[in-house]
BATOR-225357 format. One record per residue (C-alpha): residue in one letter; x, y, z. Coordinates in Angstrom, 2 decimals, decimal comma. Each point is the difference from the previous one (the first is absolute). Layout:
# residues N
<node code="A" px="X" py="Y" pz="Z"/>
...
This chain:
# residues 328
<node code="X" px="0,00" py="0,00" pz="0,00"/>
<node code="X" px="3,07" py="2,64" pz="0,97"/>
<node code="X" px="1,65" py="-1,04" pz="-3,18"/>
<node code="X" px="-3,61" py="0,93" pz="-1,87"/>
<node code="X" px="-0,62" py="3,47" pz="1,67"/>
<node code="X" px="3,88" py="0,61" pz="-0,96"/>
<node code="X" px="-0,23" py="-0,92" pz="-3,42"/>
<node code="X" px="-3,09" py="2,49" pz="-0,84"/>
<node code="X" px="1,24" py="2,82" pz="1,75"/>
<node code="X" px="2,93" py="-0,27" pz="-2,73"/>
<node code="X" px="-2,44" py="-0,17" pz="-2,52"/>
<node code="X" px="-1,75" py="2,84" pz="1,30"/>
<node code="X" px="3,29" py="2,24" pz="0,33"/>
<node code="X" px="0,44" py="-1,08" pz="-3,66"/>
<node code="X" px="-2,96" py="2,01" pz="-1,23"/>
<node code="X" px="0,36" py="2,90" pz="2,24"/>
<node code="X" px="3,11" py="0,56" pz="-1,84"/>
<node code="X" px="-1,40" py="-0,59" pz="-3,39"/>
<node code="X" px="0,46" py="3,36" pz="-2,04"/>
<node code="X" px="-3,32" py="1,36" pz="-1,51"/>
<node code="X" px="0,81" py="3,86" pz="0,21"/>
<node code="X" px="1,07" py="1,49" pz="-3,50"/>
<node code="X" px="2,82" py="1,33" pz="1,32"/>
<node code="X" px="1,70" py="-3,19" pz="1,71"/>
<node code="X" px="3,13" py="-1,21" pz="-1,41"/>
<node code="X" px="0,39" py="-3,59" pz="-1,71"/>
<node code="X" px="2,65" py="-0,99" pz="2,49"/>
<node code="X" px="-2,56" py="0,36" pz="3,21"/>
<node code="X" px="-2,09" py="-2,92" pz="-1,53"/>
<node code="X" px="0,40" py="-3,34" pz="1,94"/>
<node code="X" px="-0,57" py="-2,35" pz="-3,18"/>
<node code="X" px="1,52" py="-1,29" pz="-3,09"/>
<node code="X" px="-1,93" py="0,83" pz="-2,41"/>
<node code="X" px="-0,48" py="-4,08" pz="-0,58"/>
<node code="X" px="-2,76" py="-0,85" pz="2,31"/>
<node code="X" px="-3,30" py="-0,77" pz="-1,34"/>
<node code="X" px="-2,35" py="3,15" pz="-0,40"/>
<node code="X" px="-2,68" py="-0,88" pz="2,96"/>
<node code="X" px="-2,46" py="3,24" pz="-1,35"/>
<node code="X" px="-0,04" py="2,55" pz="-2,59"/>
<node code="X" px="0,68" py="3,04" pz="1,95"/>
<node code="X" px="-3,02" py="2,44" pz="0,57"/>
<node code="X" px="0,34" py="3,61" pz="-1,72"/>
<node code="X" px="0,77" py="1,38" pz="3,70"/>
<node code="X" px="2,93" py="-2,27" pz="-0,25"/>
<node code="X" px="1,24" py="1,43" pz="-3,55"/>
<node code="X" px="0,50" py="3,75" pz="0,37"/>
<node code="X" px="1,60" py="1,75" pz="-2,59"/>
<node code="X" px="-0,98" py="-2,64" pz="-2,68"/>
<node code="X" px="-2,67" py="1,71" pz="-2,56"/>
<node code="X" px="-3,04" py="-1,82" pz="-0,46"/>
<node code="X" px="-1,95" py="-0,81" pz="-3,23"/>
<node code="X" px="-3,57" py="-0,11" pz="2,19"/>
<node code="X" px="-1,41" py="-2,13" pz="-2,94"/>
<node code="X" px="-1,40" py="-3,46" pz="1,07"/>
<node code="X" px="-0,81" py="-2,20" pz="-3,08"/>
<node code="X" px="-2,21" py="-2,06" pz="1,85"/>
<node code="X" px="-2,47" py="2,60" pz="0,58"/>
<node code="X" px="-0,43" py="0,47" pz="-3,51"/>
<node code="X" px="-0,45" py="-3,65" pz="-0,95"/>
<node code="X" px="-3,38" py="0,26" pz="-1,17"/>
<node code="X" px="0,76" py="2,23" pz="-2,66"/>
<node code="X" px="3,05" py="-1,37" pz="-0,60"/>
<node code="X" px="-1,57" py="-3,06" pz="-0,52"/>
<node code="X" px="-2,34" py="1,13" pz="-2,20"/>
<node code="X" px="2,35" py="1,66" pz="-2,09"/>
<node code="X" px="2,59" py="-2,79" pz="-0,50"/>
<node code="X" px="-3,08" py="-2,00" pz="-0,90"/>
<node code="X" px="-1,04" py="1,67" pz="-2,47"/>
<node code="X" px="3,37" py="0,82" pz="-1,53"/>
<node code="X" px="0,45" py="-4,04" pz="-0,43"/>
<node code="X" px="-2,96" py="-0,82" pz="-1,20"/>
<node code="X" px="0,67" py="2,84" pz="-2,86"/>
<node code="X" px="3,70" py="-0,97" pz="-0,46"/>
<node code="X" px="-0,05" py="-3,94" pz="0,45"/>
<node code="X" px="-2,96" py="-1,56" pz="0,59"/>
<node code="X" px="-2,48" py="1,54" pz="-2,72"/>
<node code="X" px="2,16" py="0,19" pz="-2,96"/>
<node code="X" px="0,88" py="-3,98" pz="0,71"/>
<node code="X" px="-3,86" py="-0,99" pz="1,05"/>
<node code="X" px="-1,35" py="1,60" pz="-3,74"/>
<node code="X" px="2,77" py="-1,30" pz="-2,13"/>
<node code="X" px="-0,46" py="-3,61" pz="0,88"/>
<node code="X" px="-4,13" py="0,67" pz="1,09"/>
<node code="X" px="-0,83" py="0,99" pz="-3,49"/>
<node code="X" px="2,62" py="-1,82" pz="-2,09"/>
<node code="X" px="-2,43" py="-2,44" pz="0,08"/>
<node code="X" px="-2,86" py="1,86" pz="-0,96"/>
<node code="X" px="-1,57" py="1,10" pz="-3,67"/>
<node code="X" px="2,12" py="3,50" pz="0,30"/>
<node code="X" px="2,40" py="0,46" pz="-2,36"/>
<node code="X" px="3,47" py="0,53" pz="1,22"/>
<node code="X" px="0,19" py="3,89" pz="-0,72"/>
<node code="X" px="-3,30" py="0,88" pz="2,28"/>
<node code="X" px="1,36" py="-2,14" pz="2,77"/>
<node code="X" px="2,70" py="2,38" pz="0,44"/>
<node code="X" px="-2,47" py="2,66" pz="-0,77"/>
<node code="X" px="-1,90" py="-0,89" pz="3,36"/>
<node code="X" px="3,65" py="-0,40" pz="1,95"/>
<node code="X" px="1,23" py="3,70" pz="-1,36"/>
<node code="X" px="-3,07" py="1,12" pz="1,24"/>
<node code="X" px="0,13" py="-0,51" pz="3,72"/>
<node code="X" px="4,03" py="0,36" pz="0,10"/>
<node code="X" px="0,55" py="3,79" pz="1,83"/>
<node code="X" px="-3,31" py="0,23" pz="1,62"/>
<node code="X" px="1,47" py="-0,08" pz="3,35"/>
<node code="X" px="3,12" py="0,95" pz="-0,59"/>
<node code="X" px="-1,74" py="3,09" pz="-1,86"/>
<node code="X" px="-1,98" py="1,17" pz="2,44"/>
<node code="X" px="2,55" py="-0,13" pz="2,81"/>
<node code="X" px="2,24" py="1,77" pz="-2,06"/>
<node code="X" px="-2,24" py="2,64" pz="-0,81"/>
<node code="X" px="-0,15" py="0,27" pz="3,86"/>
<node code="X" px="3,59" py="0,51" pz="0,35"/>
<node code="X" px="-0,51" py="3,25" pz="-2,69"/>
<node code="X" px="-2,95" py="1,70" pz="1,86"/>
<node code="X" px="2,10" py="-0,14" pz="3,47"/>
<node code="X" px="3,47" py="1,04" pz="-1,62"/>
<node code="X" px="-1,92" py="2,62" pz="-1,65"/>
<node code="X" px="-2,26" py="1,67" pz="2,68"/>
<node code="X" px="0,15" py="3,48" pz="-0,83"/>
<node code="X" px="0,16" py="1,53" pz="3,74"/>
<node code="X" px="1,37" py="-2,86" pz="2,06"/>
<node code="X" px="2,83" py="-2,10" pz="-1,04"/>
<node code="X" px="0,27" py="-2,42" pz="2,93"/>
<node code="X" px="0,36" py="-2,92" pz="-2,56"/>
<node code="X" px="3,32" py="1,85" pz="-1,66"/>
<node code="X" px="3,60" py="-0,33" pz="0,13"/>
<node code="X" px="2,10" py="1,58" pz="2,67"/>
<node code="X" px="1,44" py="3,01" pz="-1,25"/>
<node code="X" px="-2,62" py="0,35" pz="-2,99"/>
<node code="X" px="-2,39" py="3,45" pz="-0,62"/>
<node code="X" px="-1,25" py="-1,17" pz="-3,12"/>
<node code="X" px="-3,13" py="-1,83" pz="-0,03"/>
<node code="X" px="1,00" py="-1,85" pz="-3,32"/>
<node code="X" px="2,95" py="-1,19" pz="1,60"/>
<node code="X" px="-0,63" py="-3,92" pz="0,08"/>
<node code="X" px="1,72" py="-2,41" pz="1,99"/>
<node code="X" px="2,48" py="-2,09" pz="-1,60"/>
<node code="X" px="-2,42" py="-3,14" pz="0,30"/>
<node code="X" px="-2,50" py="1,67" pz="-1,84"/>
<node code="X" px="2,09" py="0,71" pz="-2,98"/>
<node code="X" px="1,11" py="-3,71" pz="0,45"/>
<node code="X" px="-3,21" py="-1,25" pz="-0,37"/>
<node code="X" px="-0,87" py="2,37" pz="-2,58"/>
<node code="X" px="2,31" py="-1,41" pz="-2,28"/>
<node code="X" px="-0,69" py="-3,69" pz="0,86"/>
<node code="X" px="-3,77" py="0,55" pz="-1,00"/>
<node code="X" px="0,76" py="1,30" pz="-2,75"/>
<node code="X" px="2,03" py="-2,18" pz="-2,08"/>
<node code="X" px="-2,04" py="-3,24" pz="1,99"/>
<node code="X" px="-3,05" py="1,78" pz="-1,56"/>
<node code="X" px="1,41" py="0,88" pz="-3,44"/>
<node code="X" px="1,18" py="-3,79" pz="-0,03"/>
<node code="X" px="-3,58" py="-1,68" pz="0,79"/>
<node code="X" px="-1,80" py="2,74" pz="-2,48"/>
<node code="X" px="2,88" py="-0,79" pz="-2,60"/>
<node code="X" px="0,21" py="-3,73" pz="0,33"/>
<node code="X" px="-4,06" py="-0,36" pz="0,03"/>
<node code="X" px="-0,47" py="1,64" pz="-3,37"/>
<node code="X" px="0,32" py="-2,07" pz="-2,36"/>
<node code="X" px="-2,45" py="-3,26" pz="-1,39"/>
<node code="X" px="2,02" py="-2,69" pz="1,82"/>
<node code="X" px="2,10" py="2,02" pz="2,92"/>
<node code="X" px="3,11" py="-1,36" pz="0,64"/>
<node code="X" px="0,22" py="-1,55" pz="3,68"/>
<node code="X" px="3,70" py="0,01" pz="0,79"/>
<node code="X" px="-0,21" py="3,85" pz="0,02"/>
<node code="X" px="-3,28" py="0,66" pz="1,85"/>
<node code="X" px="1,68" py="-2,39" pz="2,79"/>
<node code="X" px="3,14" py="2,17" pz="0,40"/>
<node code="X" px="-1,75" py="3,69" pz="2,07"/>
<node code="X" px="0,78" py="-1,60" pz="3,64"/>
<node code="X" px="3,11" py="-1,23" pz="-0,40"/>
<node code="X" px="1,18" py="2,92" pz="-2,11"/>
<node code="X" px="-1,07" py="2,07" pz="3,04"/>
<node code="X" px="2,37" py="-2,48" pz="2,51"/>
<node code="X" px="2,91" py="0,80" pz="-2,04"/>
<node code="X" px="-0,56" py="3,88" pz="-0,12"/>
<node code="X" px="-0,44" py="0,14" pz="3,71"/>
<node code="X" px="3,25" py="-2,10" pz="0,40"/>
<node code="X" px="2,03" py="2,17" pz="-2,17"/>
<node code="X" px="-1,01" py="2,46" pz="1,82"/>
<node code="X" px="0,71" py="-1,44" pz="3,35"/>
<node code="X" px="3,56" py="-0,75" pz="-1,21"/>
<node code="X" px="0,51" py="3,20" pz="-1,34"/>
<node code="X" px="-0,82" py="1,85" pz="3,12"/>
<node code="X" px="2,19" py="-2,43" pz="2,25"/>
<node code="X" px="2,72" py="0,54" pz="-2,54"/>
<node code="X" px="-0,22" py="3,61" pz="0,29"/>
<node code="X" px="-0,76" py="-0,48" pz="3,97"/>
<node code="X" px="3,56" py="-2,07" pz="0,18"/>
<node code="X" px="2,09" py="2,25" pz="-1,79"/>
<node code="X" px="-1,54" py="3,33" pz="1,57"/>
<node code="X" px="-1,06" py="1,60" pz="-2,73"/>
<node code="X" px="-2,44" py="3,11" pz="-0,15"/>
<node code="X" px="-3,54" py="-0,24" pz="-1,38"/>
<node code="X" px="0,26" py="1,36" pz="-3,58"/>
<node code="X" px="-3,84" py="1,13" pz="1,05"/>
<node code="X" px="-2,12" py="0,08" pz="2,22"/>
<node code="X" px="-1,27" py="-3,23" pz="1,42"/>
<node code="X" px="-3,20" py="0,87" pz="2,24"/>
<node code="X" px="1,23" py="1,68" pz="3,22"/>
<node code="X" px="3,81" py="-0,60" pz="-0,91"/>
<node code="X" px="0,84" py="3,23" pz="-2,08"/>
<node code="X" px="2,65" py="-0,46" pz="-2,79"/>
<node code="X" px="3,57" py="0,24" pz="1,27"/>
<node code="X" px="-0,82" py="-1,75" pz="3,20"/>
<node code="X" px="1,23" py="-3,52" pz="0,36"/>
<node code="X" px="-2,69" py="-2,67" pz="-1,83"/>
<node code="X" px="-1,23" py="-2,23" pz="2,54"/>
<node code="X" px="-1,02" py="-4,04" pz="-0,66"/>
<node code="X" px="-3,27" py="-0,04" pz="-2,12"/>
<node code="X" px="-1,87" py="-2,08" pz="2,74"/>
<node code="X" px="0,31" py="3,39" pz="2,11"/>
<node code="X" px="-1,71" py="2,18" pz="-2,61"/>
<node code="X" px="-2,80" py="-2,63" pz="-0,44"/>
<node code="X" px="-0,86" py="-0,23" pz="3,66"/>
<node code="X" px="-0,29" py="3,71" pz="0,24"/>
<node code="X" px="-1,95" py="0,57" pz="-3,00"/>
<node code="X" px="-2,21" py="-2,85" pz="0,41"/>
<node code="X" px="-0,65" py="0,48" pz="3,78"/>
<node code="X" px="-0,09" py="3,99" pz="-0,58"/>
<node code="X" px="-2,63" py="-0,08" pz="-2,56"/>
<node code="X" px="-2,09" py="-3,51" pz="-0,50"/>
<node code="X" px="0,07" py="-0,53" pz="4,16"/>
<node code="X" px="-0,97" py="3,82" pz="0,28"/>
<node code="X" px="3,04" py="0,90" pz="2,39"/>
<node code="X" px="1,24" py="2,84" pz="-1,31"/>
<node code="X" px="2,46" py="2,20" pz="0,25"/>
<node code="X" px="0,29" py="-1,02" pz="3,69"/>
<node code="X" px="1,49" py="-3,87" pz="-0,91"/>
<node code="X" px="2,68" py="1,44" pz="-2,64"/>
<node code="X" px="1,38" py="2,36" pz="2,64"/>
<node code="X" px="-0,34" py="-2,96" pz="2,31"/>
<node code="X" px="1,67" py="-2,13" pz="-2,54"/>
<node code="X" px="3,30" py="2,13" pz="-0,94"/>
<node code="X" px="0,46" py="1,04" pz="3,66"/>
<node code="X" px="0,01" py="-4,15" pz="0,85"/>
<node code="X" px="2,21" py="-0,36" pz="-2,72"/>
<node code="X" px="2,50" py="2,82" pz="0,97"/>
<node code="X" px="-0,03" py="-1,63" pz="3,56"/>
<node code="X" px="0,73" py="-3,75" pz="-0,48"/>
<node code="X" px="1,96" py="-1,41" pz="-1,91"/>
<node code="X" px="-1,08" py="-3,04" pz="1,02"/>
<node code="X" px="-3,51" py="1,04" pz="-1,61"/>
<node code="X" px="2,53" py="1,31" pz="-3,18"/>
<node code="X" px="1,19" py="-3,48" pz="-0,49"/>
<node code="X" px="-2,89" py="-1,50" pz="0,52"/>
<node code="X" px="-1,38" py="1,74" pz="-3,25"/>
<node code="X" px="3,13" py="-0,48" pz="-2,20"/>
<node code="X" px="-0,41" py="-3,46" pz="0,73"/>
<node code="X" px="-3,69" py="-0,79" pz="-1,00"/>
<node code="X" px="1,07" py="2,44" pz="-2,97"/>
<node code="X" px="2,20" py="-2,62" pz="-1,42"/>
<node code="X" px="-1,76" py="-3,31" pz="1,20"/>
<node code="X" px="-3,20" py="1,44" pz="-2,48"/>
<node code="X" px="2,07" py="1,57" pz="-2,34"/>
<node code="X" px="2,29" py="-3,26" pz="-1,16"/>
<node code="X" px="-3,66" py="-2,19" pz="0,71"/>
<node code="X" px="-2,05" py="2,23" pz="-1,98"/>
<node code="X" px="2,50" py="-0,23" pz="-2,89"/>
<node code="X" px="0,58" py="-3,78" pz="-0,11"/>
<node code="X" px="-4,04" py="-0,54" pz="-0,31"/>
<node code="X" px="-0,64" py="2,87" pz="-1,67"/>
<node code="X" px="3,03" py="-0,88" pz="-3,21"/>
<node code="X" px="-0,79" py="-3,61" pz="1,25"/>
<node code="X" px="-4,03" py="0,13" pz="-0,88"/>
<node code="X" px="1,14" py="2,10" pz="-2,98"/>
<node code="X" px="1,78" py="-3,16" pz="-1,22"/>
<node code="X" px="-2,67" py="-2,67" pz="0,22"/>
<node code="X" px="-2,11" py="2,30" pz="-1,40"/>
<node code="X" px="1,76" py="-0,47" pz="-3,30"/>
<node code="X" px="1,11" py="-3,83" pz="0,58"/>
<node code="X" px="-3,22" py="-1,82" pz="0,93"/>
<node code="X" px="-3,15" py="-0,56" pz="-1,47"/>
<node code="X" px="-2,03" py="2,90" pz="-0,62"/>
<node code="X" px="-3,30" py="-1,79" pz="1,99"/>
<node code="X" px="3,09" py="-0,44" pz="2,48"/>
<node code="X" px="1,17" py="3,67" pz="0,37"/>
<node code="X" px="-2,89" py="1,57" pz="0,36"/>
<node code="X" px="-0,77" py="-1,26" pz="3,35"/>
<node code="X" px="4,00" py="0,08" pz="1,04"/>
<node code="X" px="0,34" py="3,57" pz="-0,91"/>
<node code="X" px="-3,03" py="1,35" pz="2,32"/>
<node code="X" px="0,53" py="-2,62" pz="2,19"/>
<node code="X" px="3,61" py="-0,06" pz="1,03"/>
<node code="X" px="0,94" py="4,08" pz="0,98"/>
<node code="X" px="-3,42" py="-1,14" pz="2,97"/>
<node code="X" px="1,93" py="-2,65" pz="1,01"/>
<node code="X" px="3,57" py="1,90" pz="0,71"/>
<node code="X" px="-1,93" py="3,10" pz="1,22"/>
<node code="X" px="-1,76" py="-2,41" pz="2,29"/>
<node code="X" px="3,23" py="-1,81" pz="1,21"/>
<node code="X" px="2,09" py="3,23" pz="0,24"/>
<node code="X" px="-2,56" py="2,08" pz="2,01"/>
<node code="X" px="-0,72" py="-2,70" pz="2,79"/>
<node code="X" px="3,98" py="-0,41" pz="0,76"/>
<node code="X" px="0,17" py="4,01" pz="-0,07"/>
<node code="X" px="-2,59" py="0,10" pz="2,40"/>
<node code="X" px="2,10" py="-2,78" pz="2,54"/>
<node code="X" px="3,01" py="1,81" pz="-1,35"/>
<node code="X" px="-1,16" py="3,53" pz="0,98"/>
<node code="X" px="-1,22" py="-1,10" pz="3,72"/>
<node code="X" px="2,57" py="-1,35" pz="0,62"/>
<node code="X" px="2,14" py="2,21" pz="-1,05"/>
<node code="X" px="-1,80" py="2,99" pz="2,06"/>
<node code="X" px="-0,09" py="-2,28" pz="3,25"/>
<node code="X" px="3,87" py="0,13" pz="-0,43"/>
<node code="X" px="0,50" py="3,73" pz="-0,92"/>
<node code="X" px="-2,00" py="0,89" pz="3,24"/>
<node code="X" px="1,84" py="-2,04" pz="2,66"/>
<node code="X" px="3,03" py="1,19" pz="-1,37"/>
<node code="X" px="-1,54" py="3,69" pz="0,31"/>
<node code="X" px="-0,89" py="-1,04" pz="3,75"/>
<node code="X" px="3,04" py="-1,38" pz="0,54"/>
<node code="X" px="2,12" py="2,93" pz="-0,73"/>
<node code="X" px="2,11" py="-1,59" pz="-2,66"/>
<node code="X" px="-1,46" py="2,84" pz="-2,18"/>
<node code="X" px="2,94" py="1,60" pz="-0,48"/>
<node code="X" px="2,00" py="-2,94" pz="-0,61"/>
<node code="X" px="-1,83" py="-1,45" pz="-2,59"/>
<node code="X" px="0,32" py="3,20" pz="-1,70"/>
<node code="X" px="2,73" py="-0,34" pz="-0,31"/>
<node code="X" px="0,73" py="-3,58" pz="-1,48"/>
<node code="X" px="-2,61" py="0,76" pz="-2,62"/>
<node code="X" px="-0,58" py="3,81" pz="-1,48"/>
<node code="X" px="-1,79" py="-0,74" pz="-3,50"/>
């Protein structure tokens, strides 16, 4: 029993002398670093470290919704018609006819969203940091704008004629997968070598240092289709500033989609062209759901994770340390 009462009042002098102001120093903490995190640390235990105040999971409803609806008009639909009707009295040409004419409805109308908020006349809450304009778009939206439009011109196009041909009019998906993982490797690229933005790329101005792509789609997307606002992209550059555990964080996930996205993206592109058409069809809407799919529910473990780590590390004073090992 003596050896019991001993043994907790050691523990209990362990967390006394636990560090939790901001100001403590690293070397006043009493552990390793190595132990097993027992709790996330509450925000009283985390000062100095911005916060994002954007939960996810109170938006689930809509998010659900949304993601819904984007499948079923990327994957699902497209697939379900082609191989529905194939077997029906329609000719091949009004088949696709009926598939061109549901592709963009959701994707349309969400995107016509993202112009009236970017565009208010007296309140630009949805804009960039930094922007006056009110026809100053995000960089997402002009990245979307141009993916629409040639995935659009390429339906139209291919559907034309008597007898479309199929290979084509299963390529707007995967075409989209390798723009966005140029794109991601060009803005790591530039990220690595500390280049300045040759423009401006939504709240970074030009000049300043490009950051990873995967940044400048959370802040657009959460800004302006979660209705945060200008609040979560101040939120979001003053986190990144802060942490560089939060910095490398993003720089990773920027490469782990950007070399995926490219290898089913050229990948799909490939079998497209080297299968039976029948084949293709369903392998070229299918396949981009499929790594999307895979890639977002190990970002999501990924991300946790990763935040659970950045804020014992916060709490544990090693702060300054860590800056230190890793300043991307």
């Amino acid at each position: 029993m003596g050896a019991k009462m001993i043994d907790d009042n050691a523990r209990a002098k362990h967390v006394e002398t636990t560090p939790t102001d901001s100001g403590a120093d690293a070397s006043m903490s009493t552990t390793t670093g190595d132990e097993p995190v027992q709790a996330v640390p509450t925000r009283e235990e985390l000062p100095g470290l911005p916060r994002l105040n954007y939960n996810l999971w109170h938006h689930k409803t809509k998010l659900s919704i949304v993601a819904g609806l984007l499948i079923l008009e990327s994957s699902i639909l497209p697939i379900a018609l082609f191989y529905g009707l194939r077997f029906s009295d329609l000719r091949i040409g009004l088949i696709f006819a009926v598939i061109t004419s549901f592709f963009g409805i959701v994707t349309g109308i969400e995107y016509g969203f993202r112009i009236l908020k970017l565009t208010r006349k007296h309140d630009d809450n949805f804009r960039p940091l930094g922007t006056t304009s009110r026809w100053c778009f995000d960089y997402t939206h002009h990245t979307l704008g141009i993916g629409y439009f040639y995935m659009s011109a390429l339906l139209i196009g291919a559907s034309v004629p008597h007898t479309p041909p199929i290979r084509p009019l299963a390529m707007p998906v995967c075409l989209i997968v390798i723009q966005a993982g140029a794109q991601l490797v060009w803005h790591g690229w530039m990220h690595a070598r500390h280049r300045p933005a040759p423009f401006r790329i939504s709240s970074v101005p030009k000049g300043q240092r490009v950051r990873p792509l995967v940044y400048t789609l959370v802040e657009d997307i959460i800004a302006v289709d979660g209705n945060a606002g200008k609040e979560y992209r101040a939120a979001l550059d003053a986190r990144y500033a802060a942490s560089a555990h939060f910095r490398r964080l993003l720089v990773q996930l920027n490469w782990f989609w950007a070399v995926g996205a490219l290898v089913d993206g050229i990948g799909t592109l490939v079998v497209i062209w080297t299968v039976p058409e029948v084949v293709a069809y369903g392998i070229g809407w299918g396949s981009p759901l499929v790594f999307v799919t895979i890639w977002t529910v190990v970002t999501v473990l990924w991300v946790r994770r990763s935040l659970r780590n950045e804020k014992t590390w916060w709490v544990g004073g090693r702060r300054e340390n860590w800056t230190e090992k890793y300043t991307a």
